[in-house]
VOROGU-915467 format. One record per residue (C-alpha): x, y, z. Coordinates in Angstrom, 2 decimals. Layout:
VOROGU-915467
<rec <X Y Z>>;
...
end
This chain:
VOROGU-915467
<rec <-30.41 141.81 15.97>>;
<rec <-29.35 139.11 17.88>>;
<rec <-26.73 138.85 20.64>>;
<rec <-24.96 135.36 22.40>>;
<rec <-22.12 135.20 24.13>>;
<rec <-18.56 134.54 22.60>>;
<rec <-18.10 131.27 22.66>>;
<rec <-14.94 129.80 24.54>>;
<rec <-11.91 128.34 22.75>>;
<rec <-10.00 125.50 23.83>>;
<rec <-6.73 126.61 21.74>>;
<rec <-6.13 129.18 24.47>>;
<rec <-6.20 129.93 28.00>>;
<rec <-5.40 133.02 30.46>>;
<rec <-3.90 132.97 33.74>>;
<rec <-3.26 135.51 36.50>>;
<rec <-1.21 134.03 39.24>>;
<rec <-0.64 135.72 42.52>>;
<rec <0.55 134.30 45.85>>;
<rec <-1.46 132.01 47.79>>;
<rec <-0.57 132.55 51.09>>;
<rec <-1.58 135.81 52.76>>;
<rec <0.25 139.32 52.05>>;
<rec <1.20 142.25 54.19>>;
<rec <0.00 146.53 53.90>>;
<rec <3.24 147.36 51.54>>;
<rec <4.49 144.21 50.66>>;
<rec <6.13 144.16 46.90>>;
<rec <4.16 140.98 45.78>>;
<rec <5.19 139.86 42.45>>;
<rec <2.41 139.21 39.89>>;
<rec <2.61 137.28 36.09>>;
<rec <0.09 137.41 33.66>>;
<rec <0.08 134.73 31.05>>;
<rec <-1.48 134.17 27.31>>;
<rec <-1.31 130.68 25.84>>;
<rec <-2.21 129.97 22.25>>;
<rec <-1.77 126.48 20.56>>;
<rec <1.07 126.80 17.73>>;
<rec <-0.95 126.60 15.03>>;
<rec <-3.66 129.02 16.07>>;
<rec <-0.86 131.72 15.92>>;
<rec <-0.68 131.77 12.38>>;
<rec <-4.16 132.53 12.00>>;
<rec <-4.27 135.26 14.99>>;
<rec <-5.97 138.66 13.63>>;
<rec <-6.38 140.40 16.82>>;
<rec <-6.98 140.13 20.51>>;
<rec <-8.39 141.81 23.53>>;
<rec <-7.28 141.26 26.97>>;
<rec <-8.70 142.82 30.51>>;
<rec <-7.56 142.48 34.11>>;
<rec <-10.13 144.12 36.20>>;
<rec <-7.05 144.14 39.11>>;
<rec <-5.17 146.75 37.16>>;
<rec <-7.70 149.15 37.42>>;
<rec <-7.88 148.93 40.87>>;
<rec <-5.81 151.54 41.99>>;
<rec <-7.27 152.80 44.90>>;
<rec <-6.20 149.75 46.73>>;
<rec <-3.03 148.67 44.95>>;
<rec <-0.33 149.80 43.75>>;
<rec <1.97 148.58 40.75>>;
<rec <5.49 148.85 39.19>>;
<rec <6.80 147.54 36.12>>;
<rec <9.03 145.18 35.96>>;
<rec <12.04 144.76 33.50>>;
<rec <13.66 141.47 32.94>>;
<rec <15.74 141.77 29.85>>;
<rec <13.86 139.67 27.89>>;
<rec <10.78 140.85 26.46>>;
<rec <10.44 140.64 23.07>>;
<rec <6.70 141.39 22.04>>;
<rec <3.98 142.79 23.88>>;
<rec <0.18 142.65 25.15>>;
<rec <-2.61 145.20 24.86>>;
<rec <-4.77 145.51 27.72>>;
<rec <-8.13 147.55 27.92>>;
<rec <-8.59 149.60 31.01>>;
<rec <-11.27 151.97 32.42>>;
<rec <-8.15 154.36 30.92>>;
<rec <-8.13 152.62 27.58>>;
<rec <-5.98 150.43 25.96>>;
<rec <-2.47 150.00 27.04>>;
<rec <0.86 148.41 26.10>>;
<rec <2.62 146.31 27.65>>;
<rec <6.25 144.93 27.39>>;
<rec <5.79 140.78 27.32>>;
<rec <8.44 137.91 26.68>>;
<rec <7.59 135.12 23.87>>;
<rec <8.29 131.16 25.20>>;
<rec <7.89 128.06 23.51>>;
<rec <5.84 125.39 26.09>>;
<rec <4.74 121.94 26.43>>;
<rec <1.42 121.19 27.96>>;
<rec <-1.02 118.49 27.87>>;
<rec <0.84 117.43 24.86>>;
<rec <0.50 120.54 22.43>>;
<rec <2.77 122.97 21.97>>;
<rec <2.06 126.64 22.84>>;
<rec <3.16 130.15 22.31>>;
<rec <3.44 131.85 25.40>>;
<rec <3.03 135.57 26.34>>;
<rec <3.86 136.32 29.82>>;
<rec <3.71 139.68 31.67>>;
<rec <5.64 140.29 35.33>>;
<rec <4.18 143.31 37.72>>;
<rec <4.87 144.23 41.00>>;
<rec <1.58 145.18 43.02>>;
<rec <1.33 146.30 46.09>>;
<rec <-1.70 146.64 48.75>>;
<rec <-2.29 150.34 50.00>>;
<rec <-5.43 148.78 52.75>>;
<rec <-5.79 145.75 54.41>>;
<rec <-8.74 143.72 53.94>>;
<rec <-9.96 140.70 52.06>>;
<rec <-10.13 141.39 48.30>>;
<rec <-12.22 139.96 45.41>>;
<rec <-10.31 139.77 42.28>>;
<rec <-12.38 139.19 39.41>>;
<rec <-11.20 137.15 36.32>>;
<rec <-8.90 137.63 33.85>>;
<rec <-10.08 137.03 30.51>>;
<rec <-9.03 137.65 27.05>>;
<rec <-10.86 137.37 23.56>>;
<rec <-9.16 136.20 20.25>>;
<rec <-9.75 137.15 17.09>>;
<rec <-8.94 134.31 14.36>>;
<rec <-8.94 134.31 10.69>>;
<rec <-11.21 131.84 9.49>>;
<rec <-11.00 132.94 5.32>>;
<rec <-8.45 134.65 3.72>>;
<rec <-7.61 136.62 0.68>>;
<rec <-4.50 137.71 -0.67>>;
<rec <-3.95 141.40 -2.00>>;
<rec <-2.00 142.41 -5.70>>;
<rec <1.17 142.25 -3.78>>;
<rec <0.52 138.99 -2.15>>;
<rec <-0.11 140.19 1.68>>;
<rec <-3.10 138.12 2.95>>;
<rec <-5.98 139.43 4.91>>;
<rec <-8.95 137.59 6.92>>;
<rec <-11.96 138.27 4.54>>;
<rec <-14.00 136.45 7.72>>;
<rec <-12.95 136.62 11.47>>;
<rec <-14.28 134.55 14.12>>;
<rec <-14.13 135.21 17.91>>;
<rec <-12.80 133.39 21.12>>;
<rec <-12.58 133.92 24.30>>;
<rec <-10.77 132.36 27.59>>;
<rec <-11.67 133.52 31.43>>;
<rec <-9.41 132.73 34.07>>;
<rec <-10.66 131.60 37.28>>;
<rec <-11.77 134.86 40.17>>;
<rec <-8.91 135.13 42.83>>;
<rec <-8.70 136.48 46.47>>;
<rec <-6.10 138.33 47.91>>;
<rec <-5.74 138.05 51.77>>;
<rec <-3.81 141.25 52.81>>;
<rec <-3.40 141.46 56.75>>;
<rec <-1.98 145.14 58.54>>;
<rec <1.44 145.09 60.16>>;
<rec <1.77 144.36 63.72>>;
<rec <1.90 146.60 65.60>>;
<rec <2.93 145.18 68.98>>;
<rec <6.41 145.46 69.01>>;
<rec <7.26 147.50 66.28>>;
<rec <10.35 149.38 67.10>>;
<rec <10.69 153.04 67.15>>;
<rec <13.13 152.67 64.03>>;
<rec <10.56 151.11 62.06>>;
<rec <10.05 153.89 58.60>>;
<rec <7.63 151.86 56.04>>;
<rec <10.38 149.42 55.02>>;
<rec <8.90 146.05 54.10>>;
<rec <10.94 143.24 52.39>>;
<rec <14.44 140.85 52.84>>;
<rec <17.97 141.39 53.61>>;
<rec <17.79 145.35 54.32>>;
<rec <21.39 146.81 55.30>>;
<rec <22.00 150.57 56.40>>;
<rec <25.38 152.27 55.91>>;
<rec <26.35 155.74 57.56>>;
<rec <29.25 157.61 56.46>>;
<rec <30.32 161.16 57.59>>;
<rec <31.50 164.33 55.20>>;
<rec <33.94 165.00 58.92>>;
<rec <34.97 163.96 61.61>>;
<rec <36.91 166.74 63.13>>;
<rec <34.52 169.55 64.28>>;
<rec <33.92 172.05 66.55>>;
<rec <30.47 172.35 68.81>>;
<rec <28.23 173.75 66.73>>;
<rec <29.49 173.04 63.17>>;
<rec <27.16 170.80 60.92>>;
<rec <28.07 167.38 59.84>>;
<rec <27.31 165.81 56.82>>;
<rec <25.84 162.03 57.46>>;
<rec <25.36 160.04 54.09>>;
<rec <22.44 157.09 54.64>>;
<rec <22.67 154.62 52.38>>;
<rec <19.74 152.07 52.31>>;
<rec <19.59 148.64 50.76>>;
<rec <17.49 145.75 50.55>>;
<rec <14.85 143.45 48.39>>;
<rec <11.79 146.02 49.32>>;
<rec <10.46 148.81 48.22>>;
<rec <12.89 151.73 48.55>>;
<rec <10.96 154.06 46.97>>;
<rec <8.32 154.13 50.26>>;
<rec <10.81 153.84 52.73>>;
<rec <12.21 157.04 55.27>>;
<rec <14.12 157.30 57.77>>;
<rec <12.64 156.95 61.19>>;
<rec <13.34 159.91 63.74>>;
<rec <16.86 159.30 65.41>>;
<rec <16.77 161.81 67.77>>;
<rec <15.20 160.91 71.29>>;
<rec <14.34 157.79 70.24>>;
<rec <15.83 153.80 71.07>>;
<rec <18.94 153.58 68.92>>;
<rec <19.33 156.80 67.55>>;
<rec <20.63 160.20 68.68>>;
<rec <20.91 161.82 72.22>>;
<rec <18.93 165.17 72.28>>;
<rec <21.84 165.91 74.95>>;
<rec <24.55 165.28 71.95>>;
<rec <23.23 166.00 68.69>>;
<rec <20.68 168.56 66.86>>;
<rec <19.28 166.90 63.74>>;
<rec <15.99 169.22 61.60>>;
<rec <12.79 168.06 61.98>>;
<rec <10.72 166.47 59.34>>;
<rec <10.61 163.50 57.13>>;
<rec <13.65 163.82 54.60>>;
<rec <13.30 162.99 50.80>>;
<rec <15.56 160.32 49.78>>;
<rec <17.08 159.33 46.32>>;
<rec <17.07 156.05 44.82>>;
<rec <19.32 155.26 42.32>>;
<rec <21.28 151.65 41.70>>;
<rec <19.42 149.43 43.73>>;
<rec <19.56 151.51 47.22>>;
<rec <18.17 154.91 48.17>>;
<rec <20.24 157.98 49.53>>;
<rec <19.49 160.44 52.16>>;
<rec <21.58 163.15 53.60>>;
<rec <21.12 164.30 57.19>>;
<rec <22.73 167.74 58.81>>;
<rec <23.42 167.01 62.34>>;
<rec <25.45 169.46 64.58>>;
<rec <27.35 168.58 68.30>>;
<rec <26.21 170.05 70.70>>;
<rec <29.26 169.78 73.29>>;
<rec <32.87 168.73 73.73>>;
<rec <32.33 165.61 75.31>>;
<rec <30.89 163.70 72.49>>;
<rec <32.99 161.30 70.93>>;
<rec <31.47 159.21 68.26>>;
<rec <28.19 159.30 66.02>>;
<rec <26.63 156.42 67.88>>;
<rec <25.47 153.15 66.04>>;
<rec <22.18 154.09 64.03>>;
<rec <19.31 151.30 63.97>>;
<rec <16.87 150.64 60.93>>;
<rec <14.19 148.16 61.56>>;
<rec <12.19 146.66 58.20>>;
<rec <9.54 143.93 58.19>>;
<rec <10.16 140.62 57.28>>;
<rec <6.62 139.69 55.69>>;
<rec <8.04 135.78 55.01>>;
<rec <8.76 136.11 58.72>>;
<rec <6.33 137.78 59.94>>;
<rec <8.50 139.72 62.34>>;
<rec <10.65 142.91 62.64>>;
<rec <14.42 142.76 61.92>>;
<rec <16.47 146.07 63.27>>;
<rec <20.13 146.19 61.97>>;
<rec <22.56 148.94 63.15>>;
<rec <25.36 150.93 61.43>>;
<rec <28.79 151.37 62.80>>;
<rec <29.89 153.90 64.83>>;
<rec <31.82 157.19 63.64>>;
<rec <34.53 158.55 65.78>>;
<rec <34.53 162.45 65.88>>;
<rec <36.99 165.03 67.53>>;
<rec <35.35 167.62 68.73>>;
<rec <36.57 170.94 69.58>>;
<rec <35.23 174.27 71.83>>;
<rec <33.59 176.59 69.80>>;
<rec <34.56 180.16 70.94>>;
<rec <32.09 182.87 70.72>>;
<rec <32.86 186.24 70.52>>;
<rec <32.11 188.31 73.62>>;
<rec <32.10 192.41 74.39>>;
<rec <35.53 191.76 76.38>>;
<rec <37.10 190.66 73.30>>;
<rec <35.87 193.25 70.69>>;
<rec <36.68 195.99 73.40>>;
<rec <40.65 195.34 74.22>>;
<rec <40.72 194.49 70.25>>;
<rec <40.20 198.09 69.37>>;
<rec <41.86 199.07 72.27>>;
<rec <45.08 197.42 71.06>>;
<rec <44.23 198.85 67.46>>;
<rec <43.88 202.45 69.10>>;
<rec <47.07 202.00 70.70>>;
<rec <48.61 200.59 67.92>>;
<rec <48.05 204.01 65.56>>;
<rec <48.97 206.50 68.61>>;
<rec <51.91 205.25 69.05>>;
<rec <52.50 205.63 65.21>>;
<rec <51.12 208.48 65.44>>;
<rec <53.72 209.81 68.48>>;
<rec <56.80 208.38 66.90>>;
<rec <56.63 210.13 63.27>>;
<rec <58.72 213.05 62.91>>;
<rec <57.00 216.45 63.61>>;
<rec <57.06 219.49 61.47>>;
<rec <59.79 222.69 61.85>>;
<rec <59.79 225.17 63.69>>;
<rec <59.57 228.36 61.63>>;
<rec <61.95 231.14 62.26>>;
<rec <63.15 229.34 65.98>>;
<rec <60.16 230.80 68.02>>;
<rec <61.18 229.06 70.73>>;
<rec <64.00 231.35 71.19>>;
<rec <62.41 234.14 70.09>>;
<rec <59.17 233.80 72.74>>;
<rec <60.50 232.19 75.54>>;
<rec <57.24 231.71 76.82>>;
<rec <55.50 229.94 74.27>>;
<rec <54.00 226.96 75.30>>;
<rec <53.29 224.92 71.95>>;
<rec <53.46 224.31 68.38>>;
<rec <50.09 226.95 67.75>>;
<rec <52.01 229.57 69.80>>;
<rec <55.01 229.28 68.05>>;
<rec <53.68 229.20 64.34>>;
<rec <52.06 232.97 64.82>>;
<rec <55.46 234.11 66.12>>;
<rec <56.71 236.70 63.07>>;
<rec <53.42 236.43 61.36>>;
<rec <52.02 239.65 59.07>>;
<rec <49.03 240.73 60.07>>;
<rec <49.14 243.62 58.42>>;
<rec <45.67 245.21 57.15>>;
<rec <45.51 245.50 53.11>>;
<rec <44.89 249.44 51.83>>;
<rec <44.87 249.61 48.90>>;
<rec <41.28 249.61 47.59>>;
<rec <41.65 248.34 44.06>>;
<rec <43.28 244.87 45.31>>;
<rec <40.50 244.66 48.08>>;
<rec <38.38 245.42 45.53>>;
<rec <39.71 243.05 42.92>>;
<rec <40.36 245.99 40.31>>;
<rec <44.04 245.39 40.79>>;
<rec <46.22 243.06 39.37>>;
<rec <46.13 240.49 42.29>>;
<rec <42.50 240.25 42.00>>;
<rec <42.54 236.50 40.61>>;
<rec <43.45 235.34 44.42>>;
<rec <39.87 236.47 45.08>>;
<rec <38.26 234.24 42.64>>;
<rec <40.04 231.30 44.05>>;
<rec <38.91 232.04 47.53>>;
<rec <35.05 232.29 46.36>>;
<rec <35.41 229.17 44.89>>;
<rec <37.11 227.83 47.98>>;
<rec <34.35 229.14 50.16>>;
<rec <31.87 227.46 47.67>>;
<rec <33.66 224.13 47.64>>;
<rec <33.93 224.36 51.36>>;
<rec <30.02 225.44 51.52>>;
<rec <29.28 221.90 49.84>>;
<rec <31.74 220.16 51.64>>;
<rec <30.15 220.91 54.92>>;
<rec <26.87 220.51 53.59>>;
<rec <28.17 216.76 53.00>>;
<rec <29.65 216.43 56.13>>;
<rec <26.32 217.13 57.55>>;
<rec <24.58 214.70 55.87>>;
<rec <26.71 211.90 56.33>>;
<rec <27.13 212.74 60.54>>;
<rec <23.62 213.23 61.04>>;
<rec <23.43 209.64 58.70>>;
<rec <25.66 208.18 61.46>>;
<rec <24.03 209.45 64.07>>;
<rec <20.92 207.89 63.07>>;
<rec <22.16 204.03 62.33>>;
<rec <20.97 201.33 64.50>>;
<rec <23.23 201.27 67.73>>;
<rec <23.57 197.52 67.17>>;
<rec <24.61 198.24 63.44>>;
<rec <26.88 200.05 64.41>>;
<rec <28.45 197.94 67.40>>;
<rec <28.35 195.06 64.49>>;
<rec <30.43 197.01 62.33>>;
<rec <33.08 198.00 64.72>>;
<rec <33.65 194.14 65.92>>;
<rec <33.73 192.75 62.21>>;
<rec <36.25 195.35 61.52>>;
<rec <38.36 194.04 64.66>>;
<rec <38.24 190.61 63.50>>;
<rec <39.08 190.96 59.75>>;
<rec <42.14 192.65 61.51>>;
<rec <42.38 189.84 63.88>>;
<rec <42.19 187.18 60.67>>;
<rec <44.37 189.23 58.64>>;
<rec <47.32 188.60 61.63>>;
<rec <46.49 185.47 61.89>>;
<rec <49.48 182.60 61.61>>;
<rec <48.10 179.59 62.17>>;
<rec <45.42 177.15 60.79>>;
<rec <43.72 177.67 64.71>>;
<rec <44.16 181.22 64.54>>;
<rec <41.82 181.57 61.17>>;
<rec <39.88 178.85 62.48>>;
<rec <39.10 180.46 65.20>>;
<rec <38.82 184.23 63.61>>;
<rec <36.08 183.04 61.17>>;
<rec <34.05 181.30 63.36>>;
<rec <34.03 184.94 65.62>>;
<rec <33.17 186.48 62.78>>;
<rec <30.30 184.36 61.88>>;
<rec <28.88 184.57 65.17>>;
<rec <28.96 188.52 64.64>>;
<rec <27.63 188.76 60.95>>;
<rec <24.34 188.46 59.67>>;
<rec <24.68 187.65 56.06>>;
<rec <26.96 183.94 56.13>>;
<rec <27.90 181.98 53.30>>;
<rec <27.27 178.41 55.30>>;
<rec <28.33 176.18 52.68>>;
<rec <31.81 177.69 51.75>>;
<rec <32.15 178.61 55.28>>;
<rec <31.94 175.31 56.62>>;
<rec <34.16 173.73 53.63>>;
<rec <37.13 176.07 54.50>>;
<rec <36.51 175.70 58.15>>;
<rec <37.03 171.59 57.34>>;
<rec <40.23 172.18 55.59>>;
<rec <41.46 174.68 58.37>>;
<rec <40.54 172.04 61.09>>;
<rec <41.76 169.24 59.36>>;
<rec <45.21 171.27 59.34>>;
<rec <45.30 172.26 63.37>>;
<rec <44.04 169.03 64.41>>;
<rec <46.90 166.91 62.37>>;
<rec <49.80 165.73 64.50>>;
<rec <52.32 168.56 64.94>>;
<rec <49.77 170.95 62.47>>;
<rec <48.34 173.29 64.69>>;
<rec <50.86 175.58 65.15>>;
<rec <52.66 175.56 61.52>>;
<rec <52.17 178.32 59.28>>;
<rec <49.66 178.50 57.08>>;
<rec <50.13 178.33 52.90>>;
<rec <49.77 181.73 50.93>>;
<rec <46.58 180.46 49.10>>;
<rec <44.53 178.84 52.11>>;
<rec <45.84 182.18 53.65>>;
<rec <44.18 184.49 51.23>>;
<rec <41.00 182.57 51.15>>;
<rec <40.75 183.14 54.46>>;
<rec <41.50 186.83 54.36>>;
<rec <38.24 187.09 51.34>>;
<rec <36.00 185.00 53.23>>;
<rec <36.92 187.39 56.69>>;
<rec <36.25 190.39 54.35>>;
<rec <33.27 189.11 52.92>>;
<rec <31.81 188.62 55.98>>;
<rec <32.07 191.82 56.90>>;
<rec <30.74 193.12 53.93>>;
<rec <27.64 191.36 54.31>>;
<rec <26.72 192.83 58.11>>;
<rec <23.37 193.90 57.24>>;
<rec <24.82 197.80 57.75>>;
end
C-alpha cells in the first residue's frame, strides 16, 4: 500500500477570517468561515470534509451561533466530537474572473484567557466525480471519485486582559457598545421596612448573557448602607429580546429617604479601550413610619376589650327574684342568699324511691348518667388546663396580642387604620404570607397616601380582604 498526500485543487479555496487587530478577555468577536468552489465544479461535487481546529478549542474560547435570516444550505464540519452541522448561506461571487459558489458560516467566539494564540489552518477536502453512471431510473452516480483539498493560511489571535487601573466599582463583566441601564420600581409609596420591587433592564451590543449586576450597596454610585438593605449575592438575570432582566428586593431603612438614587453600570468599550459608566434616573419614594407593636399597646388593647364585655356584662338584665326574699329575709345580703329562701330540704323516706323500686326511680338513671357525663367532662377539663398550663409563655403572649389586633383590624375605618393593623400583626406572627401581604399593603397605602384618601372609608371588598388576611395571620402563630 501506498500513501501521498491529497493533492490541492485550484477550483476551491477556504478561508477563516478573524479580526486583525488585538481582542479583549470577553469580547464577542465575530468570526466567518467561507467555502468557494468554481461553478462548474459544483455539478460534479460528491462529498466534502471540512475541519477548523479553532472550534475545538473550547477551553479557551467560547462560541455562539449566529442567525442571520438567510441561510439556505449548510456545512459539515468534523470535530474531536464528530461531525457537525452547520446552518450556511449560498452566494453567487466574482473573483479573479470565475464565478464561484459560495458557502459562508458566521460565529461569535469569544476568549475565556488572555494570551497569544496559535490558530492552526482551516482546511477542507472535496470529493469530485470524475465518471459517472446512471441507474434504471436515470439518477447518476460517480462510478470513480477523485479527491481535493484546500488549506487556509495559520492565524494568531492577540487577546490582551482588561485593565484594570481604573475600573470602576460598577464594572459586572459587561464588554461591548452602546450599553443603557433602565430602573423602574413595583412602588413608590412605602413604609420603613417594606420591600420594593426594582426592575433592571440591561441593553447593549455585548454579551448579555455574562453580564451581572455589580454590588450597589456601599459602593460609588449605588446604594447607601445608611438608606437601603439589598440581599447579598450575585443575582441571575433573564435575557429575552435583545436585553437581560433582573429583579432586585431592596427595603428603606428610615423616613428620611426620598428617592432611589441614580444607579451606575460601567461596560468596556474594547474599540475604545476604556470604561464607559452610564447612570439610571432617579425614583422618588414616600416613605412612611413603620409602627411596631409594643407590650403598652397589646396591654390597654385587652384592657379596653375587658372593659368592653363587663360593662355588657353589668348592663344586661338580671334574673327574678323568687318568692320576694328580700322581703321575706330582711337580712339577706345577695342573690345566693335569697335563692335558698323557701327552699325544701326535706329528707326523702320512703325507701323504694331511694331505692329506685318506686315509680320515680327513672330520675336516678338520669343522674348516674349525669355524674358519668360530668366524670368525663372533668376529665377533659383536666386535660386541656394542664395543656394550657404547659404552652410556651411566649405562645401564649403571641396568641393573646394577635387576637387584640384581628379585633383592632376588624374596627378598623380607614385605609391607615388596616394599614397600620396588618403591619402590627405581622410583626407579632410567625407564619406571614410576604407576597400577598405586601400586595394588599400597596393597595392600602396607595389609598391613605392619595390626596384627601387617608381618612375616607374603606370599600366592603378591600375591607374583607383585610379582615381574612388579619385572621389568617393569626391562624398561622406557630401555637
Amino acid at each position: 500500500m501506498e500513501f501521498g498526500e491529497i493533492p490541492a485543487g485550484g477550483d476551491q479555496r477556504i478561508l477563516l477570517i478573524l479580526p486583525d487587530d488585538p481582542v479583549y478577555v470577553g469580547q464577542r468577536i465575530p468570526l466567518r468561515l467561507q467555502w468557494w468552489i468554481q461553478t462548474d465544479l459544483v455539478e460534479r461535487l460528491v462529498g466534502h470534509e471540512v475541519r477548523v481546529p479553532l472550534f475545538d478549542m473550547g477551553d479557551l474560547f467560547g462560541f455562539e451561533e449566529v442567525d442571520r435570516g438567510g441561510q439556505n444550505n449548510a456545512m459539515v464540519i468534523q470535530s474531536a466530537a464528530g461531525a457537525k452541522k452547520y446552518a450556511a448561506e449560498t452566494t453567487q461571487e466574482v473573483w479573479d474572473g470565475r464565478s464561484w459558489v459560495v458557502l459562508t458560516i458566521d460565529r461569535i467566539v469569544i476568549p475565556l484567557k488572555g494570551g497569544d494564540y496559535d490558530i492552526p489552518a482551516a482546511s477542507v477536502i472535496l470529493e469530485e466525480g470524475v465518471r459517472w453512471q446512471r441507474s434504471f431510473f436515470g439518477e447518476r452516480s460517480a462510478t470513480q471519485v477523485r479527491r481535493l483539498r484546500a488549506t487556509d493560511t495559520p492565524k494568531v489571535l492577540h487577546v490582551k486582559p482588561l485593565p484594570t487601573e481604573g475600573q470602576p466599582d460598577s464594572f459586572a463583566g459587561a464588554i461591548g457598545q452602546g450599553f443603557t441601564l433602565e430602573v423602574s420600581a413595583g412602588r413608590s409609596v412605602v413604609q420603613v421596612g417594606d420591600p420594593i420591587a426594582l426592575t433592571v433592564t440591561l441593553r447593549g451590543d455585548g454579551s448579555l448573557a455574562t453580564a451581572s449586576l455589580p454590588r450597589w450597596v456601599g459602593g460609588e454610585g449605588g446604594l447607601s448602607e445608611k438608606d437601603f438593605r439589598v440581599p447579598e449575592g450575585n443575582l441571575a438575570g433573564l435575557v429575552a429580546d435583545g436585553a437581560k432582566k433582573f429583579e432586585v428586593m431592596v427595603r428603606v431603612l428610615h423616613e428620611g429617604v426620598k428617592e432611589i438614587p441614580p444607579l451606575a453600570y460601567s461596560w468596556f468599550d474594547p474599540r475604545k479601550g476604556a470604561y464607559e459608566t452610564p447612570t439610571s434616573r432617579p425614583i422618588a419614594l414616600s416613605v412612611g413610619a413603620a409602627k411596631m407593636v409594643s407590650a403598652g399597646d397589646v396591654v390597654r388593647s385587652q384592657e379596653a376589650a375587658v372593659g368592653e364585655e363587663k360593662s355588657e356584662v353589668d348592663q344586661s338584665p338580671k334574673p327574678p327574684m323568687s318568692g320576694g326574699s328580700e322581703q321575706n329575709d330582711p337580712g339577706a345580703k345577695g342573690v345566693e342568699s335569697s335563692l335558698l329562701v323557701g327552699a325544701d330540704l326535706a329528707v326523702e323516706r320512703d325507701v323504694d324511691v331511694l331505692l329506685g323500686l318506686g315509680r320515680g326511680g327513672w330520675w336516678l338513671a338520669v343522674v348516674a348518667w349525669g355524674c358519668y357525663g360530668g366524670g368525663l367532662g372533668l376529665l377533659a377539663y383536666g386535660g386541656w388546663w394542664w395543656r394550657r398550663s404547659r404552652l410556651d409563655p411566649e405562645v401564649d403572649s403571641r396568641r393573646r396580642q394577635l387576637r387584640a389586633l384581628v379585633v383592632g383590624v376588624e374596627r378598623a375605618q380607614t385605609p391607615h387604620e388596616l394599614a397600620d393593623g396588618l403591619r402590627r400583626m405581622a410583626a407579632v406572627a410567625v407564619d406571614v404570607p410576604r407576597g400577598e401581604l405586601d400586595r394588599l399593603l400597596e393597595i392600602l397605602d396607595n389609598l391613605a397616601y392619595a390626596p384627601q384618601g387617608g381618612g375616607g372609608s374603606v370599600a366592603e371588598d378591600l375591607k374583607s380582604r383585610s379582615v381574612v388576611m388579619a385572621r389568617r395571620l393569626e391562624g398561622g402563630n406557630g401555637s
